[in-house]
PyMOL Python script that loads the backbone (N, CA, C, O; Angstrom):
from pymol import cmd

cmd.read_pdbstr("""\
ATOM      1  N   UNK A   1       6.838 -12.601  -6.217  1.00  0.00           N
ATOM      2  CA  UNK A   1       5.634 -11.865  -5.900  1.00  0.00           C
ATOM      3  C   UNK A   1       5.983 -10.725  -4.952  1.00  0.00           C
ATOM      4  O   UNK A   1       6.983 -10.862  -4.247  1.00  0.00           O
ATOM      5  N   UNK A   2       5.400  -9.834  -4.882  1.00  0.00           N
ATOM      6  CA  UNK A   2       5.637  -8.467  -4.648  1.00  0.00           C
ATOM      7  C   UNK A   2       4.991  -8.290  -3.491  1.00  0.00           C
ATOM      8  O   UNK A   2       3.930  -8.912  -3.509  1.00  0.00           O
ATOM      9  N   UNK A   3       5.229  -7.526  -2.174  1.00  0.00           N
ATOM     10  CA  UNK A   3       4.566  -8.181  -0.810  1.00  0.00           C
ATOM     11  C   UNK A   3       4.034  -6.339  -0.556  1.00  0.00           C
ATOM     12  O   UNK A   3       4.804  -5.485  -0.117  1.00  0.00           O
ATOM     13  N   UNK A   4       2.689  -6.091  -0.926  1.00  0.00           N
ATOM     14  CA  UNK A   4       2.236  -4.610  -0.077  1.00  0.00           C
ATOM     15  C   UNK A   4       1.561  -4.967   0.770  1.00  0.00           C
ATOM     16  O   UNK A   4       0.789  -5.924   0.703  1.00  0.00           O
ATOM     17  N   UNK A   5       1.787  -4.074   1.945  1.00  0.00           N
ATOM     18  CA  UNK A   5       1.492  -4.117   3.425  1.00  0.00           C
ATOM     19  C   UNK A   5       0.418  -2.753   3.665  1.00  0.00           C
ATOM     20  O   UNK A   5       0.854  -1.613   3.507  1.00  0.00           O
ATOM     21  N   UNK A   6      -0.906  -2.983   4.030  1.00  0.00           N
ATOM     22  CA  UNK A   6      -1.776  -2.213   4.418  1.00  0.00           C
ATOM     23  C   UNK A   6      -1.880  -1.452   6.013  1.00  0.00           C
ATOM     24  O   UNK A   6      -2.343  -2.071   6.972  1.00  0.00           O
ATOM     25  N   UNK A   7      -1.614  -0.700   6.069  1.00  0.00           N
ATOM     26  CA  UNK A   7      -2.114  -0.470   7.859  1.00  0.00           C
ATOM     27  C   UNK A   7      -3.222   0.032   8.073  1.00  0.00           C
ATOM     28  O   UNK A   7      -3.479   0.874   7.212  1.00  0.00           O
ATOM     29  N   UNK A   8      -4.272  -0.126   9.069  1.00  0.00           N
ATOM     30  CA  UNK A   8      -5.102   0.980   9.391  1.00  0.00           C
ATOM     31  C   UNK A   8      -6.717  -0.172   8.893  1.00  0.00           C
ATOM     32  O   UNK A   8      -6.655  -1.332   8.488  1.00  0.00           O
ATOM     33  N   UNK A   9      -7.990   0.661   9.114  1.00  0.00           N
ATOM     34  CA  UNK A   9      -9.015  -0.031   9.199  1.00  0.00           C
ATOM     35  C   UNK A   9      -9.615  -0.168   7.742  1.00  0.00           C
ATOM     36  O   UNK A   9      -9.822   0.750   6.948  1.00  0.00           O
ATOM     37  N   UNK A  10      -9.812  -1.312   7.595  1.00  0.00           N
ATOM     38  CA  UNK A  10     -10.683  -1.445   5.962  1.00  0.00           C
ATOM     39  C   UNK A  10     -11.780  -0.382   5.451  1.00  0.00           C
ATOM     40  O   UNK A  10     -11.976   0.058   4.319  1.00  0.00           O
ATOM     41  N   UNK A  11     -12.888   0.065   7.541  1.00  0.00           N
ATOM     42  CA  UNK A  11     -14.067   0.826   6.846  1.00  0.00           C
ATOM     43  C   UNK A  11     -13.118   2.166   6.411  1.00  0.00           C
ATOM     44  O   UNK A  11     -13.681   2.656   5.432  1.00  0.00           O
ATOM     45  N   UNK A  12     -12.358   2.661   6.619  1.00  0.00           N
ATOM     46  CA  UNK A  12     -11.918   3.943   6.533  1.00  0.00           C
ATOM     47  C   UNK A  12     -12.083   4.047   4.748  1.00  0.00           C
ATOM     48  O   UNK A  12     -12.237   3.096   3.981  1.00  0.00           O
ATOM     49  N   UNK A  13     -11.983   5.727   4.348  1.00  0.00           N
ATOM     50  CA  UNK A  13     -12.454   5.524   3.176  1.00  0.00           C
ATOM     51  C   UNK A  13     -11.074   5.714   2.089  1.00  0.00           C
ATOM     52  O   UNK A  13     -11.057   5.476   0.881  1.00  0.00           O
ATOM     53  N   UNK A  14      -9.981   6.208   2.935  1.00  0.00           N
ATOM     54  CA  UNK A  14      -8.501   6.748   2.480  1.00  0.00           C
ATOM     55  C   UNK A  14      -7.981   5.214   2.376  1.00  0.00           C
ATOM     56  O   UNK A  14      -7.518   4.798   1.314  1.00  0.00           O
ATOM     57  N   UNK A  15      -8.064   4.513   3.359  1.00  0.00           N
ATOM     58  CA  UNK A  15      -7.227   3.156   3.385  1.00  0.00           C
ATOM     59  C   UNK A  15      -8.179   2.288   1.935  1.00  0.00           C
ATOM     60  O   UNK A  15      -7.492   2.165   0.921  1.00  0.00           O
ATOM     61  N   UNK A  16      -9.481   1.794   1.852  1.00  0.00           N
ATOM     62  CA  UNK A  16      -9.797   1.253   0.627  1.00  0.00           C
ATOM     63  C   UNK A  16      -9.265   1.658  -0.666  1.00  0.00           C
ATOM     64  O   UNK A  16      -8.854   0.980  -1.608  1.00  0.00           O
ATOM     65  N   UNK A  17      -9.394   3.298  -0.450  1.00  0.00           N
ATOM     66  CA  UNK A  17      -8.821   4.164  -1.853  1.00  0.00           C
ATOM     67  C   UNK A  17      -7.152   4.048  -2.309  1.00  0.00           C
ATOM     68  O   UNK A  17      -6.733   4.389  -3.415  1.00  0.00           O
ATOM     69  N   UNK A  18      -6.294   3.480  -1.179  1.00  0.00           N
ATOM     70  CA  UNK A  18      -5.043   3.037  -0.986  1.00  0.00           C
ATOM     71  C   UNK A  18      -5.435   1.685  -1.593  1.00  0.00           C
ATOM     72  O   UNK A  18      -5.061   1.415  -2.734  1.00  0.00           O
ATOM     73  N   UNK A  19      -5.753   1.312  -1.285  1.00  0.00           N
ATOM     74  CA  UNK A  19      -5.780  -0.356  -1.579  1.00  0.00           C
ATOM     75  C   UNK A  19      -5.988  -0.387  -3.446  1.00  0.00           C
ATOM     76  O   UNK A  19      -5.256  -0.876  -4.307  1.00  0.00           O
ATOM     77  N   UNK A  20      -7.087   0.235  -3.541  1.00  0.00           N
ATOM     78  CA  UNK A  20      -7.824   0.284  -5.041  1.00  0.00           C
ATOM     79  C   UNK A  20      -6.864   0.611  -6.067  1.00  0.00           C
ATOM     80  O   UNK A  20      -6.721   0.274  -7.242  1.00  0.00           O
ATOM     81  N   UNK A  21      -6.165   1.477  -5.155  1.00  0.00           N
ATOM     82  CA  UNK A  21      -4.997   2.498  -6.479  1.00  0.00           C
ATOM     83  C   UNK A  21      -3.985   1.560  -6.532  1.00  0.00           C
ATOM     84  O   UNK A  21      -3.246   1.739  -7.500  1.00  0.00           O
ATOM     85  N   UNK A  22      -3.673   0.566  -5.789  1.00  0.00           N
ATOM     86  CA  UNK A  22      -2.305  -0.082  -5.799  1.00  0.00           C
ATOM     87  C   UNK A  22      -2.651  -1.179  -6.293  1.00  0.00           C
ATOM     88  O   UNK A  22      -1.783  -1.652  -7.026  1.00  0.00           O
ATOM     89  N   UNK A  23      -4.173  -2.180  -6.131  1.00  0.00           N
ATOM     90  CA  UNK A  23      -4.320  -3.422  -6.814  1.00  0.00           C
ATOM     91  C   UNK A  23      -4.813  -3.085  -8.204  1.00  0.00           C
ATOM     92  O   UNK A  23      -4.479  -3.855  -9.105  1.00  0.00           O
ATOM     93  N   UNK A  24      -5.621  -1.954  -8.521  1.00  0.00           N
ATOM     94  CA  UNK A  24      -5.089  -1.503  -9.680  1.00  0.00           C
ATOM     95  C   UNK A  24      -4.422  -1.449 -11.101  1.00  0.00           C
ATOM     96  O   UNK A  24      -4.508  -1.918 -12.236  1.00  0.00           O
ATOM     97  N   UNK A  25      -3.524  -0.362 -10.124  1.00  0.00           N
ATOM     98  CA  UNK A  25      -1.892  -0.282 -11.319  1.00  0.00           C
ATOM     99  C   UNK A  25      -1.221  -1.688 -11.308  1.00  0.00           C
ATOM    100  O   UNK A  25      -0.792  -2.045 -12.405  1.00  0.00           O
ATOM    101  N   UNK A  26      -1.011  -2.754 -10.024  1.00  0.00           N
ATOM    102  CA  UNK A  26      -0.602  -3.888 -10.274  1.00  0.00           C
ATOM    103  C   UNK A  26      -0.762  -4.738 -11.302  1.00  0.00           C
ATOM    104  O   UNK A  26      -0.036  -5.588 -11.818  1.00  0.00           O
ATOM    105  N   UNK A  27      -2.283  -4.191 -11.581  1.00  0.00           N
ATOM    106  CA  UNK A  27      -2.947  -5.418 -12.474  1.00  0.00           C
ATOM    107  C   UNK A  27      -2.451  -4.813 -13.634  1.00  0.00           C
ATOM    108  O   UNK A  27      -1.703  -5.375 -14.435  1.00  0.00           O
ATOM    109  N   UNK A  28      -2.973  -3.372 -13.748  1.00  0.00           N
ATOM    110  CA  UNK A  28      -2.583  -3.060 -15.434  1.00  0.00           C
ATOM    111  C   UNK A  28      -0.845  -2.891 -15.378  1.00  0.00           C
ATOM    112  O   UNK A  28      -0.320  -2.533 -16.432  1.00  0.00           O
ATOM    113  N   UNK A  29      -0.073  -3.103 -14.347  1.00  0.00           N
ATOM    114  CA  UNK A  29       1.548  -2.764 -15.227  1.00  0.00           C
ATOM    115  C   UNK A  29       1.196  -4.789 -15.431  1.00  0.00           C
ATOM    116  O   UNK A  29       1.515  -5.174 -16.555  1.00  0.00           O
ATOM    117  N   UNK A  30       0.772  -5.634 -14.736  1.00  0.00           N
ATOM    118  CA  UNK A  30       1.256  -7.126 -14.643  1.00  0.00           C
ATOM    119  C   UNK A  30       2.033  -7.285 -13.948  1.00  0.00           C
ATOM    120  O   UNK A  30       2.896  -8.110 -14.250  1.00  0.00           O
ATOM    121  N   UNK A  31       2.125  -6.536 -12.594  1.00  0.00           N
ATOM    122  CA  UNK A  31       2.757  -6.690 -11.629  1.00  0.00           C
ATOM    123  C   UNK A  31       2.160  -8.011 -10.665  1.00  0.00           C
ATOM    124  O   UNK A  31       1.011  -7.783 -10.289  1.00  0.00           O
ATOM    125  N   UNK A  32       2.623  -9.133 -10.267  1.00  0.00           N
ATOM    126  CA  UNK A  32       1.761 -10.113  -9.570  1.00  0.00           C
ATOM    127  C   UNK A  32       1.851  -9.361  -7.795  1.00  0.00           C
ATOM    128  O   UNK A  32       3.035  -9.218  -7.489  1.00  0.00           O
ATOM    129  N   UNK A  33       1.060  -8.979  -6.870  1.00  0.00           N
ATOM    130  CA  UNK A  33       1.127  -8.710  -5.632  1.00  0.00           C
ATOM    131  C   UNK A  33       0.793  -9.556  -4.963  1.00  0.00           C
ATOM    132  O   UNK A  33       0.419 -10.574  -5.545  1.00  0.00           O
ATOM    133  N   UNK A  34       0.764  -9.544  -3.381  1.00  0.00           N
ATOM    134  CA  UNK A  34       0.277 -10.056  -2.118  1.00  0.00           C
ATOM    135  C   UNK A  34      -0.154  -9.090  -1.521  1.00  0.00           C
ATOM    136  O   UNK A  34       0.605  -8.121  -1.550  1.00  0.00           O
ATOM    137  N   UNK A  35      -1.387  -8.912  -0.804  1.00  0.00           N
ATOM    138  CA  UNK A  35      -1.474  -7.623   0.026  1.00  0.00           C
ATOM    139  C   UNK A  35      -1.525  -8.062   1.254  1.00  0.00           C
ATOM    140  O   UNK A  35      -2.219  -8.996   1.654  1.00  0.00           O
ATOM    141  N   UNK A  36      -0.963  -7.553   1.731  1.00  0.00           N
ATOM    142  CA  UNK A  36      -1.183  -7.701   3.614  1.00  0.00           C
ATOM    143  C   UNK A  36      -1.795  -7.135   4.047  1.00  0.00           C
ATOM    144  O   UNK A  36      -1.259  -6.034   3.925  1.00  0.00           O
ATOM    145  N   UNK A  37      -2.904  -6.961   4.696  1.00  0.00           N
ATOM    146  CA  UNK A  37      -3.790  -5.751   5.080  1.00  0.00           C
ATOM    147  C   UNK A  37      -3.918  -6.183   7.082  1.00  0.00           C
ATOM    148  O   UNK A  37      -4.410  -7.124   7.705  1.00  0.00           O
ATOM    149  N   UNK A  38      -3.018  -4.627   7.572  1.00  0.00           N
ATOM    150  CA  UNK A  38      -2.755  -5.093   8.976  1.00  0.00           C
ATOM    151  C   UNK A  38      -4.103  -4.450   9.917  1.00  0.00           C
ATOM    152  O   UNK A  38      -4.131  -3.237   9.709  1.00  0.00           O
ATOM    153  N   UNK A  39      -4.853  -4.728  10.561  1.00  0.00           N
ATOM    154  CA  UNK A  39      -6.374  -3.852  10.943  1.00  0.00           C
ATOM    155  C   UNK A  39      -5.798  -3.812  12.618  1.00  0.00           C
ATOM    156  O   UNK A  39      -5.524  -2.731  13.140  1.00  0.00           O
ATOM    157  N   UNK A  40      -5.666  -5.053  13.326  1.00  0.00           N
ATOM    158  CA  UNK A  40      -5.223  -5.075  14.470  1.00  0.00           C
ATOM    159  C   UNK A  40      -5.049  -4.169  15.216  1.00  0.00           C
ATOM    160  O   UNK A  40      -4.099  -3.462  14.881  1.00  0.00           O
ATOM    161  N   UNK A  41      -5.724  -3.768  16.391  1.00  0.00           N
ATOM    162  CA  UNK A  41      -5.471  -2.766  16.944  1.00  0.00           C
ATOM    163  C   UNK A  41      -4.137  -2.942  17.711  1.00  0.00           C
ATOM    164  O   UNK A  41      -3.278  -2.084  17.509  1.00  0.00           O
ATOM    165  N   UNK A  42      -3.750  -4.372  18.923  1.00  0.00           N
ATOM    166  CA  UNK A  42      -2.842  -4.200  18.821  1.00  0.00           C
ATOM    167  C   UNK A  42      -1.574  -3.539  18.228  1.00  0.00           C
ATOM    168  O   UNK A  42      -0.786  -2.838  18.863  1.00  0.00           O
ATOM    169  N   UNK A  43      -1.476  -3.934  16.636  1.00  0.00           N
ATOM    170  CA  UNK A  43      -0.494  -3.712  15.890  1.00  0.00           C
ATOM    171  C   UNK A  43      -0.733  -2.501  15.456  1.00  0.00           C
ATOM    172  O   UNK A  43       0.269  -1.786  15.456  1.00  0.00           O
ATOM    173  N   UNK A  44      -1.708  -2.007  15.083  1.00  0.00           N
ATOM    174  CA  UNK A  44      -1.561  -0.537  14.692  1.00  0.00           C
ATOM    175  C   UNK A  44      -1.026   0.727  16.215  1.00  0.00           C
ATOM    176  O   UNK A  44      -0.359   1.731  15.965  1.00  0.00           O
ATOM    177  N   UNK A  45      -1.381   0.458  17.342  1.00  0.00           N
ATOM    178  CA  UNK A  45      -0.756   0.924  18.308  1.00  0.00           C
ATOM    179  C   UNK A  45       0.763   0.751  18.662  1.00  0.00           C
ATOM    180  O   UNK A  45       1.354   0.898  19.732  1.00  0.00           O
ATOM    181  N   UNK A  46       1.254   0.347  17.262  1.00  0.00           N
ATOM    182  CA  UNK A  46       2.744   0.160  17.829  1.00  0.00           C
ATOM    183  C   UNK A  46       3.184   1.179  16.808  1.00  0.00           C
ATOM    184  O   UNK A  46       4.334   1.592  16.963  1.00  0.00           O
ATOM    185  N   UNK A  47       2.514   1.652  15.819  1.00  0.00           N
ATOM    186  CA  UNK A  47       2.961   2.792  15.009  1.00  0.00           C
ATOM    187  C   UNK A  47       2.386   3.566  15.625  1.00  0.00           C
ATOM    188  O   UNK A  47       1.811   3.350  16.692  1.00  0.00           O
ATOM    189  N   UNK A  48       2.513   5.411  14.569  1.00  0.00           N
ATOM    190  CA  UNK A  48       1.364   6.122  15.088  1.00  0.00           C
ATOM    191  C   UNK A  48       0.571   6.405  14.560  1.00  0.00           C
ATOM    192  O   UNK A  48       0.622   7.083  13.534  1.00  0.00           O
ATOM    193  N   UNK A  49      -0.762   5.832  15.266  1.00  0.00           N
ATOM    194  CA  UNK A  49      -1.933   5.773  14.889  1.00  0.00           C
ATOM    195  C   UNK A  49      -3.077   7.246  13.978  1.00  0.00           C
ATOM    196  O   UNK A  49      -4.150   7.340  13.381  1.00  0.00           O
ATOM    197  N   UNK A  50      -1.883   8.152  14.443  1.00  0.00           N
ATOM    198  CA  UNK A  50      -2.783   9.798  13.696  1.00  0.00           C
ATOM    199  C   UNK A  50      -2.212   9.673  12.218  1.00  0.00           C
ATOM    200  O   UNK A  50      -2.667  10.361  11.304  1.00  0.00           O
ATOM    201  N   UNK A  51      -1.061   8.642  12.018  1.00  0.00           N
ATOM    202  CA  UNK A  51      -0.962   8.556  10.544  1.00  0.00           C
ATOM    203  C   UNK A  51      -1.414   7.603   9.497  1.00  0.00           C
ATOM    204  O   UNK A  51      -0.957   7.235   8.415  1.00  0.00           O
ATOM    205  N   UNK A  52      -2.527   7.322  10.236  1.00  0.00           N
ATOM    206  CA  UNK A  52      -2.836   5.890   9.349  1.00  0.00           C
ATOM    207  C   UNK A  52      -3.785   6.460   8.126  1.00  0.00           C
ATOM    208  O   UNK A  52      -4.328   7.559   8.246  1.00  0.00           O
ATOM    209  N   UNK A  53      -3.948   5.689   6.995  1.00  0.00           N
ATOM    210  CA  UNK A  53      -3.692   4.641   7.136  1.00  0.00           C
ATOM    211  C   UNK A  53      -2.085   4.942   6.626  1.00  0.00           C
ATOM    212  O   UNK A  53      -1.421   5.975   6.542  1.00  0.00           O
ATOM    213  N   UNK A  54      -1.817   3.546   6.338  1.00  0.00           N
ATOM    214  CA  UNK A  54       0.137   3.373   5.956  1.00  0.00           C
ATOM    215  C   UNK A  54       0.286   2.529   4.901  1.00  0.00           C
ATOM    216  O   UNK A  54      -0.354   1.482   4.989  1.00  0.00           O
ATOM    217  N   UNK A  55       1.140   2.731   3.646  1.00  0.00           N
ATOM    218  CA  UNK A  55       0.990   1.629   2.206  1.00  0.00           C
ATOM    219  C   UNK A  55       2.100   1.277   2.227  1.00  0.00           C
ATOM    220  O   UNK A  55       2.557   1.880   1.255  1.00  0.00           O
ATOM    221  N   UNK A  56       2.966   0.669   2.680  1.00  0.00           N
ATOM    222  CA  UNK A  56       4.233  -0.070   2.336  1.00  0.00           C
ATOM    223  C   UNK A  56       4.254  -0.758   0.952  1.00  0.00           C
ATOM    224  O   UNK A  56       3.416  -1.624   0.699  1.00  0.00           O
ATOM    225  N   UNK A  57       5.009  -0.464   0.227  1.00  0.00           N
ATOM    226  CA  UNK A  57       5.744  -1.790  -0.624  1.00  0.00           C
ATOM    227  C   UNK A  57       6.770  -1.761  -1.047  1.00  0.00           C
ATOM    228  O   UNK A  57       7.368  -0.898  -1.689  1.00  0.00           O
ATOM    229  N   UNK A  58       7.241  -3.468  -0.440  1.00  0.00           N
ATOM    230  CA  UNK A  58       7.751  -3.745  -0.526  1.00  0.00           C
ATOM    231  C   UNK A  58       9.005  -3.544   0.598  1.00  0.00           C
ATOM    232  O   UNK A  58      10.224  -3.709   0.536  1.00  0.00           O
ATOM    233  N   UNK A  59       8.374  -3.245   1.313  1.00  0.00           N
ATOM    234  CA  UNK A  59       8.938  -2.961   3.439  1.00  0.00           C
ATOM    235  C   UNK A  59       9.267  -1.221   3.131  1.00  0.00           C
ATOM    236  O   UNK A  59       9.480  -0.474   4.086  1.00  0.00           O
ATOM    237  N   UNK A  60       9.277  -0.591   1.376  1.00  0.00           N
ATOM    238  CA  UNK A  60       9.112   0.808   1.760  1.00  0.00           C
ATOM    239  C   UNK A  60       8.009   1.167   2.415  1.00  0.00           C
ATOM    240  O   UNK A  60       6.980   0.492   2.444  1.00  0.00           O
ATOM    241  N   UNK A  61       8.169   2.213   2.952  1.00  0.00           N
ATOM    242  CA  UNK A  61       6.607   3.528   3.180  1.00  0.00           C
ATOM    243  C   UNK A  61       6.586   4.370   2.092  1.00  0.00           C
ATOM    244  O   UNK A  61       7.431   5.254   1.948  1.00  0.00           O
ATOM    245  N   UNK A  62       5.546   4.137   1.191  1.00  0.00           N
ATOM    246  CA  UNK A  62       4.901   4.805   0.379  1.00  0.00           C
ATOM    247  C   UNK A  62       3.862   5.790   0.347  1.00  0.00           C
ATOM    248  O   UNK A  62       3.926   6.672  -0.510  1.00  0.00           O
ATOM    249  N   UNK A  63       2.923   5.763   1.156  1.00  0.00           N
ATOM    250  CA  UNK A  63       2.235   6.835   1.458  1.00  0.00           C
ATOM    251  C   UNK A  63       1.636   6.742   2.863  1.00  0.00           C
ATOM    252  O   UNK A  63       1.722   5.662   3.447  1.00  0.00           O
ATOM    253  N   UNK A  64       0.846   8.109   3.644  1.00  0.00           N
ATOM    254  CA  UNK A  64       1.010   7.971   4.984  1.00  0.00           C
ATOM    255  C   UNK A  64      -0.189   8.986   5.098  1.00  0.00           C
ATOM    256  O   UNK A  64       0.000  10.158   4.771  1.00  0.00           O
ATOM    257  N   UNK A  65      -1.520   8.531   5.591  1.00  0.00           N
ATOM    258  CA  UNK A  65      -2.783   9.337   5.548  1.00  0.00           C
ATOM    259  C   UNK A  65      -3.087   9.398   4.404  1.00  0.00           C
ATOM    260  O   UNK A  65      -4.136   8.787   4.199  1.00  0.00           O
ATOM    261  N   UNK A  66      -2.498  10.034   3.188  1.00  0.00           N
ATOM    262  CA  UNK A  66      -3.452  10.115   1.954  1.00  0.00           C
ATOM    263  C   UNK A  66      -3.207   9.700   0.952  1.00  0.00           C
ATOM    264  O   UNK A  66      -2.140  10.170   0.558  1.00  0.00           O
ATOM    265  N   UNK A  67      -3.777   8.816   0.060  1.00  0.00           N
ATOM    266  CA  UNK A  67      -4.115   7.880  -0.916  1.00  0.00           C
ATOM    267  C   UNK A  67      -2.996   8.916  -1.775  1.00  0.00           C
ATOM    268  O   UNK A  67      -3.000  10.128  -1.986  1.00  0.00           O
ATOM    269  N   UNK A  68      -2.071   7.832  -2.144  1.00  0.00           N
ATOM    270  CA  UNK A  68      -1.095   8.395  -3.796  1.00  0.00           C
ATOM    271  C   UNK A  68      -1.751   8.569  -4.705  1.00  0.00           C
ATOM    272  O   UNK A  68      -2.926   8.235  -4.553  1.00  0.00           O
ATOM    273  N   UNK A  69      -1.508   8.931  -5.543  1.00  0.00           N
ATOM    274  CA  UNK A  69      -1.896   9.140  -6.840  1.00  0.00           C
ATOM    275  C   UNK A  69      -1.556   7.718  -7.616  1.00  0.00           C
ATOM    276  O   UNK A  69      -0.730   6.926  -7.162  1.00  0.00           O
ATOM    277  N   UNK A  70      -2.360   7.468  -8.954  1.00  0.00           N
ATOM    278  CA  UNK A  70      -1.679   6.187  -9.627  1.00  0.00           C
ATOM    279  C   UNK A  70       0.001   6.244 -10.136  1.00  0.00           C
ATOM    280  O   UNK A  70       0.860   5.388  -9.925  1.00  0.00           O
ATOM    281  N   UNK A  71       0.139   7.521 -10.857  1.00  0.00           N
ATOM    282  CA  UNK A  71       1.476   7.634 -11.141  1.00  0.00           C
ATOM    283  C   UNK A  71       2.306   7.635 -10.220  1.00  0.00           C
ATOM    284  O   UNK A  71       3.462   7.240 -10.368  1.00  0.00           O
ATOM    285  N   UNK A  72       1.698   8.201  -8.843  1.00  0.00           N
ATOM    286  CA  UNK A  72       3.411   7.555  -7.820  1.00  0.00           C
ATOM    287  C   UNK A  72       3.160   6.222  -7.705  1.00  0.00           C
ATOM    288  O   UNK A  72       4.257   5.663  -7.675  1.00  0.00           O
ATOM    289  N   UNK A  73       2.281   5.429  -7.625  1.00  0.00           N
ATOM    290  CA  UNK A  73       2.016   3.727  -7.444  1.00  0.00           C
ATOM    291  C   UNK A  73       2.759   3.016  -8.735  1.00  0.00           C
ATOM    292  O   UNK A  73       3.794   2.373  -8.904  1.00  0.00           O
ATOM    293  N   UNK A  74       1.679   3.477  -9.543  1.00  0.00           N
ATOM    294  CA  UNK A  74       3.182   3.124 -10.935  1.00  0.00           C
ATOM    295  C   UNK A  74       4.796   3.300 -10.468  1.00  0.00           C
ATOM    296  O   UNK A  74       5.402   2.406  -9.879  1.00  0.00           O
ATOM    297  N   UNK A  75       5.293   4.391 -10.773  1.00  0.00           N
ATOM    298  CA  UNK A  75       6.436   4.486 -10.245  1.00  0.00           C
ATOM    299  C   UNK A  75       7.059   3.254  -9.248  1.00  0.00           C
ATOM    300  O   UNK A  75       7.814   2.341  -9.583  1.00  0.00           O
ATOM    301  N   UNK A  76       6.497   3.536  -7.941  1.00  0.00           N
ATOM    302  CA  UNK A  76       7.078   2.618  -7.156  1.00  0.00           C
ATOM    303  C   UNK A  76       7.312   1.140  -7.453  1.00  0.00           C
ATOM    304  O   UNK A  76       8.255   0.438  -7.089  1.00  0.00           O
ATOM    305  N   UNK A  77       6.162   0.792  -8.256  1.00  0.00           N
ATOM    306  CA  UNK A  77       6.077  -0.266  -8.738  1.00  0.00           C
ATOM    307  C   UNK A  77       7.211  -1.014 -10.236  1.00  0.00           C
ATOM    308  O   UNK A  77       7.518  -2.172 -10.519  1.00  0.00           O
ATOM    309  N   UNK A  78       7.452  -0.035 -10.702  1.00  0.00           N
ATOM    310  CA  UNK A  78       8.179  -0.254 -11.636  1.00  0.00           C
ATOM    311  C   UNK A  78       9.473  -0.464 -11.162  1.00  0.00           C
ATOM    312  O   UNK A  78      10.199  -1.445 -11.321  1.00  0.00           O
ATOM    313  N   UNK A  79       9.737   0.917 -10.363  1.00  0.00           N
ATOM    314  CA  UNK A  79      11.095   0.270  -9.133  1.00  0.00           C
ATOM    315  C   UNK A  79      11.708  -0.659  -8.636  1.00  0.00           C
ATOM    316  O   UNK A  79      12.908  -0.605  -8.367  1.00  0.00           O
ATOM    317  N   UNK A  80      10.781  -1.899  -8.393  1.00  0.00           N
ATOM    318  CA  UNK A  80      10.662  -2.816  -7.761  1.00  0.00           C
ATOM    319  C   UNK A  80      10.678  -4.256  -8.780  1.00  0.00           C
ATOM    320  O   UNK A  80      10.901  -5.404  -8.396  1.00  0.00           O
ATOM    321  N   UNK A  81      10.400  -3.844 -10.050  1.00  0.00           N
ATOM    322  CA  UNK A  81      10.941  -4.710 -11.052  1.00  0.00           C
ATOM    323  C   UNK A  81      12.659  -5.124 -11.415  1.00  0.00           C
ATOM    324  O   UNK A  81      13.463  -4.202 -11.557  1.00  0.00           O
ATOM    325  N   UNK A  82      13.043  -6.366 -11.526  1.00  0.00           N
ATOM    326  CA  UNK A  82      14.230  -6.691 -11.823  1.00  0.00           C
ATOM    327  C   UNK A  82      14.471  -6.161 -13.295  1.00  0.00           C
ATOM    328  O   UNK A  82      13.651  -6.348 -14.194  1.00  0.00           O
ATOM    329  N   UNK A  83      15.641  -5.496 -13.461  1.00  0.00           N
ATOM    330  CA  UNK A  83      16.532  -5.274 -14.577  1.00  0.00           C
ATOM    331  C   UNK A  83      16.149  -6.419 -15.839  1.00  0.00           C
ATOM    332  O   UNK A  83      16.162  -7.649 -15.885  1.00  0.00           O
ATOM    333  N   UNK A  84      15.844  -5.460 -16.708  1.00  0.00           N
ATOM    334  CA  UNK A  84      15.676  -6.733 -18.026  1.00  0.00           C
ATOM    335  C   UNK A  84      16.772  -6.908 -18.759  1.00  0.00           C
ATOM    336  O   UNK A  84      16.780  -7.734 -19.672  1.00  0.00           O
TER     337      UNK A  84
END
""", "prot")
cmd.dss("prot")
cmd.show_as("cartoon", "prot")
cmd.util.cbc("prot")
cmd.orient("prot")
């Protein structure tokens, strides 16, 4: 299972639109995910906070303030598949 990591606040409207585009393409490539979704202020004060939100997968950084597009989510995602 495939581990994406969310940063930043759920109400925001860039971070949901992050979320949407990545559970998504998961579903239609049949990619199985986990999402981590980090809100914590603590923890978001240990990055920087003028770049949130933040889409990791797979411990990459994938996008940073503004929602990817599906085709870079695809992409990354396919990346991250083992060799057939």
């Amino acid at each position: 299972m495939l581990t994406v990591t969310l940063y930043g606040t759920p109400a925001c409207r860039r971070y949901q639109k992050m979320r949407d585009v990545v559970v998504a393409e998961a579903e239609r490539l049949g990619i199985a995910i986990r999402v981590e979704e980090i809100g914590d202020v603590e923890q978001l004060s240990k990055i920087n906070p003028l770049s949130l939100p933040r889409l990791y997968i797979a411990g990459d950084l994938v996008a940073s303030q503004n929602p990817p597009k599906a085709q870079a989510i695809e992409s990354v995602l396919k990346k991250t598949l083992p060799p057939k």
